[in-house]
C-alpha positions in Angstrom: 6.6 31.7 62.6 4.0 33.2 64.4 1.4 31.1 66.0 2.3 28.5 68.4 0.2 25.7 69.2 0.3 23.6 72.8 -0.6 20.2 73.9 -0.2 19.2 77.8 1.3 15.5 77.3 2.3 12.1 79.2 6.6 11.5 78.6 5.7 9.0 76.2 3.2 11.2 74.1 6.4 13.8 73.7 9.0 10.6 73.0 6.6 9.7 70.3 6.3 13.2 68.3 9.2 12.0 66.0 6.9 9.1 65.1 3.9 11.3 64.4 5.0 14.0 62.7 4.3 12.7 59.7 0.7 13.5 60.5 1.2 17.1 59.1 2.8 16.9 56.2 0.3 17.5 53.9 0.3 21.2 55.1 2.3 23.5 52.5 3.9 24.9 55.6 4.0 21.8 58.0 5.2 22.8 61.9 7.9 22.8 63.4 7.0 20.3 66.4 8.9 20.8 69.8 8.3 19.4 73.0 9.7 19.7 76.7 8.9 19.2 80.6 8.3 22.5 82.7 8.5 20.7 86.0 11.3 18.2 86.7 9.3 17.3 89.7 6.0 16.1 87.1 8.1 13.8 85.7 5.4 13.0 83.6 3.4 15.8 83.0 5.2 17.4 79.3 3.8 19.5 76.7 4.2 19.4 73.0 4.5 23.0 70.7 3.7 23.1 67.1 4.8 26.9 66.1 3.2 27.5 62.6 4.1 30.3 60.2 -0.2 30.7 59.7 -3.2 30.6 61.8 -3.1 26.5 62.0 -6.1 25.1 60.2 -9.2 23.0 61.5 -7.7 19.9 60.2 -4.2 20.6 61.2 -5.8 20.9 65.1 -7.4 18.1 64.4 -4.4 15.8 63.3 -2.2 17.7 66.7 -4.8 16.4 69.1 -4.6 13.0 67.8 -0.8 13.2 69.2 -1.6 13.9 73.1 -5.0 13.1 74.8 -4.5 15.9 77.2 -7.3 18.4 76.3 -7.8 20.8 74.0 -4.7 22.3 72.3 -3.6 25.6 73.8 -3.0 28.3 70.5 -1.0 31.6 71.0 -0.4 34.2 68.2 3.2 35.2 68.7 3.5 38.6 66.7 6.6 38.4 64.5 8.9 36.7 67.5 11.0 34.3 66.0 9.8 30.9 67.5 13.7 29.2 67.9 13.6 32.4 70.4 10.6 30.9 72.2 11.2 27.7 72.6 14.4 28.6 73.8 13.4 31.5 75.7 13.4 29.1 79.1 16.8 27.4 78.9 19.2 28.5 81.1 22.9 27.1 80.5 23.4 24.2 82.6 26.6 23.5 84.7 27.2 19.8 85.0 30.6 18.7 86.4 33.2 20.2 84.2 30.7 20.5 81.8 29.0 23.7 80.7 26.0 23.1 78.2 24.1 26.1 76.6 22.1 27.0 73.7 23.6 29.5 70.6 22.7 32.7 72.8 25.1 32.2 75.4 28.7 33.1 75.9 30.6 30.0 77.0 32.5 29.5 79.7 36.3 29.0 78.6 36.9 27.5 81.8 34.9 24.6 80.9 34.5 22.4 78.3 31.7 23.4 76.5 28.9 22.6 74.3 26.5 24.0 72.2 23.3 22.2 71.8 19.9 24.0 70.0 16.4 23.1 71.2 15.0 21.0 69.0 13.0 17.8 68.2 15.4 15.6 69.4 15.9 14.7 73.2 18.7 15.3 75.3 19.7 18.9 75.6 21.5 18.7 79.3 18.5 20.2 80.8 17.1 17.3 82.2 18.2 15.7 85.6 18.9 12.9 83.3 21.4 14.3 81.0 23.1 16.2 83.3 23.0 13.3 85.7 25.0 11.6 82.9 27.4 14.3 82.7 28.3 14.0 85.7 28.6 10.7 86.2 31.4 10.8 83.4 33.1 13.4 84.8 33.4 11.2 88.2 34.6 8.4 85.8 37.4 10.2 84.2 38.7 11.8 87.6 38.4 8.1 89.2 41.1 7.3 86.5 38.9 5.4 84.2 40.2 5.4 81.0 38.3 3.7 77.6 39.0 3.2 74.3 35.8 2.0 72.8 32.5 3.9 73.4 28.8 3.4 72.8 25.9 5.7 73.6 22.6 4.1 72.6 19.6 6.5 72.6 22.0 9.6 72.2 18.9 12.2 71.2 21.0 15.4 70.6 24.6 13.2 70.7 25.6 15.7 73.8 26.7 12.4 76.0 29.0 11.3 73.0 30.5 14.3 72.7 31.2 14.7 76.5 32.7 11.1 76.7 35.1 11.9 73.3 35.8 15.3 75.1 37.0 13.0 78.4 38.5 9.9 76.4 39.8 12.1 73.5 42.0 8.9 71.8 38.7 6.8 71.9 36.6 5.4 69.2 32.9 6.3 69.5 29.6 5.4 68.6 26.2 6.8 68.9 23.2 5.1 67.8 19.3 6.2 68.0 16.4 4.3 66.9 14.8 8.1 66.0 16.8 8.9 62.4 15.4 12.9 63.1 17.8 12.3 66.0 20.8 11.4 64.3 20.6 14.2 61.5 20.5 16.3 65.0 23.3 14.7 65.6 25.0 15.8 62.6 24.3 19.1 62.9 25.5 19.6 66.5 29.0 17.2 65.8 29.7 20.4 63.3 28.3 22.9 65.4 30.9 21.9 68.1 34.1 20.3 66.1 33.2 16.5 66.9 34.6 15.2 63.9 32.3 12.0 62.1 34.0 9.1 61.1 35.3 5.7 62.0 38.8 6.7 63.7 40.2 7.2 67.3 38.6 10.4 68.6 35.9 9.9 66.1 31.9 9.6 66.2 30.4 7.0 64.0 26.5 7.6 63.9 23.9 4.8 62.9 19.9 4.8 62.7 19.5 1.0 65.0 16.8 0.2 67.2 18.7 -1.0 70.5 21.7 -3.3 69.8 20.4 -4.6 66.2 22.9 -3.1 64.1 25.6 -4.7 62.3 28.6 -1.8 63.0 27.5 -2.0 67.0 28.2 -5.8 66.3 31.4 -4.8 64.2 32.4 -2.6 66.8 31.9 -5.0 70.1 33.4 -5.1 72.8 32.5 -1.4 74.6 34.7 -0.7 77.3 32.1 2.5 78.0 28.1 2.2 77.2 26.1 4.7 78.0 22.1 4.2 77.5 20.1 7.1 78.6 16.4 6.2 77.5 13.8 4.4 79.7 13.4 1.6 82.6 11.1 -0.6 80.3 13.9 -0.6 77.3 17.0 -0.8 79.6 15.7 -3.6 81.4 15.3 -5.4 78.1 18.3 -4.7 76.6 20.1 -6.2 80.1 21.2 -9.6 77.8 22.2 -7.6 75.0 24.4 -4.5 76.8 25.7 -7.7 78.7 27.1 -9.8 75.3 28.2 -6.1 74.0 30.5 -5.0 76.6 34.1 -6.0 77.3 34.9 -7.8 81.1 35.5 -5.4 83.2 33.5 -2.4 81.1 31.7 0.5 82.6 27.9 1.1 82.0 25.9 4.7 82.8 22.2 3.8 82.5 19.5 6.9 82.8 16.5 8.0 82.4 14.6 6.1 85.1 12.9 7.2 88.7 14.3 6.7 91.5 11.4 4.0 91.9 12.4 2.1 89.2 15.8 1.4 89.5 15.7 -1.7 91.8 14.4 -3.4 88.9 16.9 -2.2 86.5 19.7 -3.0 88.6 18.3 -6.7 88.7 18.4 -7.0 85.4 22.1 -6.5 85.0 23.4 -8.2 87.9 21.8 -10.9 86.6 24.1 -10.7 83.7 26.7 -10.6 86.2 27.1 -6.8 86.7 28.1 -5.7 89.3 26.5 -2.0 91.0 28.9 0.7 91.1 27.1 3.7 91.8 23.3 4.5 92.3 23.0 8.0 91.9 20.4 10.1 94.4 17.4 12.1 93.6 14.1 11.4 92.0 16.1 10.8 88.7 18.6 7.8 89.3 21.9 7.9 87.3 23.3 4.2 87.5 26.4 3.0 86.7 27.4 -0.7 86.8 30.7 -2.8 85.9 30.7 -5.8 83.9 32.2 -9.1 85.2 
């Protein structure tokens, strides 16, 4: 693909390209449709890149605008470069606990336990303060002597924070869930990609399309000893009641994807459930994690 175009973006405009995607599929060659945050520190300030195998069309401009009200789309002719090489041109691997996540490119480190996870359309690549917040917070988990059985990660993007907590909690049954289905065949693709076997069984990933907690194998599955929900303040706060009737007494819960300014108000949400705070996290990107009654 050879010409790529760019869109400066809000974090919800970029959240919302799965949902708009649909936008350009008229186009015999539709775009592939990428997006990501150069500055951790502009926490929303993000930009969307359509790379297209043609010089992009009028129309097709006119239907990428319609996705981000940031200006005028940016557009680059890239030669003959390979655009999965651009868009992952910037990632560096990350190093998160015991945790070493990197994209095809990179040697791993045997030391670690390791995972390989592609740019792509689907959020969660361990290269936000987020994910690898969430990493981390596992790993403290595991070396506190926390052990769990039953796992949930709601919102799991890429399905990285599945496959770290199955890596921890090998014998556990696991569950990853995303409202975006694009996600989930992500999902997929990575559980092959890095021998996380899909299925139903102990030290296996079951995978559903369900929008929050409204799905009837996250209700089949209940109690979690372990939820993890890396997504946004707005959703986590609602979804307090919900995570509270869906985790076992005494469960663990690592919440992300919220400012530091923010988390006051998600930590009121579940210890009015009854939760009880555990750990805050530092930095401008809060990593909480809370025990059930």
């Amino acid at each position: 693909m050879s010409w790529r175009v760019t869109l400066h973006c809000t974090r919800g405009e970029a959240e919302a390209v799965p949902d708009s995607d649909h936008l350009l599929q008229f186009s015999d060659s539709p775009p592939v449709i990428v997006a990501d945050e150069p500055d951790p520190h502009a926490p929303d300030d993000w930009r969307i890149h359509a790379y297209f195998s043609d010089q992009p069309t009028t129309q097709e401009l006119v239907l990428l605008r319609r996705m981000a009200a940031g200006g005028e789309p940016e557009i680059e002719h890239l030669g003959e470069d390979d655009w999965v090489t651009m868009s992952q041109s910037g990632l560096e691997p990350i190093r998160a606990g015991r945790f070493f996540v990197h994209t095809p490119s990179i040697i791993c480190d045997a030391q670690l336990i390791s995972f390989e996870i592609d740019a792509g359309l689907a959020f969660g690549t361990g290269h936000h303060d987020t994910t690898a917040g969430c990493l981390e917070a596992l790993d403290r988990l595991e070396k506190s002597g926390k052990s769990f059985a039953n796992i949930a990660d709601i919102g799991t993007g890429t399905g990285l924070l599945a496959f770290a907590a199955l890596a921890l909690w090998p014998e556990a049954k696991g569950i990853a869930t995303d409202i975006d289905p694009i996600s989930i065949d992500v999902t997929v693709d990575n559980a092959r990609i890095n021998h996380v076997t899909v299925g139903h069984g102990a030290g296996e990933l079951l995978l559903v399309v369900a929008d929050g907690m409204d799905h009837e194998m996250l209700v089949a599955r209940a109690p979690f000893d372990l939820l993890i929900a890396n997504i946004l303040a707005g959703p986590l706060i609602e979804l307090a009641p919900s995570f509270a009737k869906a985790v076992a007494p005494g469960a663990s819960l690592v919440l992300a994807g919220l400012l530091d300014t923010q988390a006051d108000a998600v930590i009121a949400a579940y210890q009015a459930e009854g939760m009880a705070l555990a750990e805050r996290g530092a930095g401008e990107w809060s990593v909480i994690i809370l025990q059930a009654a």
